[in-house]
C-alpha angles and dihedrals in degrees: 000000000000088000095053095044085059091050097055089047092056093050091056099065130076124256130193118285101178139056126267080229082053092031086058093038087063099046093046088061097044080052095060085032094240102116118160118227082266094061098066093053090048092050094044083049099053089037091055100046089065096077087082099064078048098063085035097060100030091064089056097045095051093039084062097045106053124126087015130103091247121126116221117195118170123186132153116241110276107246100240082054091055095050086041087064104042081058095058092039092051091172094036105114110216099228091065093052110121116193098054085107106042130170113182119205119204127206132177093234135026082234089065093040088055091043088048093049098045086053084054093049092056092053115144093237147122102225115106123250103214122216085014089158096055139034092245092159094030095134086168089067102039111020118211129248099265093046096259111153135184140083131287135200135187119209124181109214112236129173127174090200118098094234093057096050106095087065100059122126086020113130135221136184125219120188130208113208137167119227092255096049088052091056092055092051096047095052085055095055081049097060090048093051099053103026133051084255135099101179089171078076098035090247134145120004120022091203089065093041089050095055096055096049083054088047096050094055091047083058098047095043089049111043112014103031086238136109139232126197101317103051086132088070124085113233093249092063088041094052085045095050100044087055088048087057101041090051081057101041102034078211093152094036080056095051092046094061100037115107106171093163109035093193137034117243113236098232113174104160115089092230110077128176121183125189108194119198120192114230105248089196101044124035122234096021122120129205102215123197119185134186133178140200146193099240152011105256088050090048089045092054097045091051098066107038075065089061104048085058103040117129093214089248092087134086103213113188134185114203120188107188133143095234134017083247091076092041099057076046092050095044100019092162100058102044096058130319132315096280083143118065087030079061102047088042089060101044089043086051094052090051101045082056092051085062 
């Protein structure tokens, strides 16, 4: 019975139809914004298989971290974000690109995140880990540009079971983030969401870029003994350069007054999936769905089914968690306002000026 319920979820799910040469062909012509009809329908197809790789890792992710205070999210890559970054990466061939399927896993320390990784790197699998000898997506390390910090593996999918077959050679990316680091990152998605700005690609004001590299490196003085991209600067320039840039941005003041979501939704099942739908007629405002289930395999089918129908303007989510509390952690931003990471950057400040 376990066998064939393998089998029908397997065939439930979509596999490649085209080519990597057709696959690359079509991403090639999204990236000089000149896509046939058929495009669209190559690229729809390559974004959707990836859900498989999805259920595959998750279970996994979430085996590893039960019993323990880790947050596991898994979503596939909306479909305009896909195109938006063929258009940055000109030369970059779809077929190659490695975060369509993505799963984040949250943990309260870097040490528990090391201790977590290290775990994932001595699976017993047979999908490949790509770059294993080097860091090569320790943003931790070596933060990037923007601030962004956390860790990043590639994994190529690889099955010797028949079922499985049509998904070799597919790629997903899982990150590894502290609490404080997703904070960071959500209130980044945040700002892009309800200003002109999108500082996670260095685009639009520099003033607001600038504020949240300075941000990112208050937070990781302050909580973790590590550095973003700042770490030349003395605190006291830092301190005196993240309020210059405040009192420019009114980035804080703005946070404080954001409510995407007014009230907060009563979920008491462990399975959570939110659809999140931006407003076309008022900036900043979010039409949020959400949907829970009793378990993982009816949250996993839902999902998608979601998916299969998604337009590419939505943001679908599937949360697996053990309380509310680590799904508003785990989606902040969706659940309220940034109280969070205002309320790490304060206390951060105060205690870079105790120093």
């Amino acid at each position: 019975m376990a066998f064939e319920s393998i089998i029908r979820r397997q065939s439930n799910y979509i596999p490649p139809k085209y080519s990597k040469s057709r696959v690359n062909r079509a991403g090639k012509a999204f990236a000089d914004s000149k896509p046939a009809s058929e495009d669209y329908n190559v690229i729809e197809n390559w974004r959707t298989s990836h859900a498989y790789l999805l259920n595959t890792f998750q279970a996994t992710l979430r085996g590893k971290a039960r019993g323990k205070d880790i947050i596991v999210a898994q979503r596939l890559k909306r479909r305009p974000t896909i195109i938006g970054k063929l258009r940055r990466f000109p030369d970059m061939q779809l077929s190659r690109m490695h975060d369509i399927a993505g799963c984040r896993v949250i943990f309260r320390s870097i040490q528990e995140l090391n201790a977590y990784r290290t775990q994932m790197h001595k699976a017993r699998f047979q999908h490949v880990r790509k770059a294993p000898d080097e860091d090569r997506w320790n943003y931790i390390r070596n933060p990037k540009p923007s601030g962004y910090r956390g860790i990043h593996d590639v994994y190529e999918y690889k099955s010797k079971v028949i079922g499985g077959a049509p998904w070799n050679g597919l790629a997903l990316e899982i990150q590894y983030r502290t609490q404080v680091q997703h904070a960071w990152a959500t209130a980044v998605e945040v700002a892009s969401l309800v200003t002109h700005n999108n500082p996670k690609f260095d685009q639009g004001s520099p003033e607001v870029i600038e504020f949240f590299k300075l941000a990112s490196e208050v937070l990781a003085r302050a909580f973790e003994d590590s550095h973003g991209s700042y770490s030349n600067l003395s605190s006291t320039e830092l301190l005196h350069r993240l309020a210059q840039a405040d009192e420019e941005t009114h980035i804080l003041r703005l946070f404080d007054q954001i409510r995407i979501i007014h009230r907060q939704p009563e979920v008491q099942r462990k399975n959570t999936i939110l659809v999140l739908t931006p407003d076309r007629n008022q900036e900043g405002q979010i039409h949020l769905e959400i949907f829970t289930f009793n378990n993982i395999f009816d949250a996993t089918d839902y999902y998608r089914e979601l998916e299969s129908k998604a337009t590419g303007n939505e943001d679908i989510v599937l949360v697996k968690s053990d309380s509310m509390d680590s799904i508003q952690v785990a989606y902040r931003n969706y659940f309220g306002d940034t109280a969070e990471f205002t309320k790490l950057l304060r206390e951060g400040r105060e205690q870079l000026e105790l120093q």
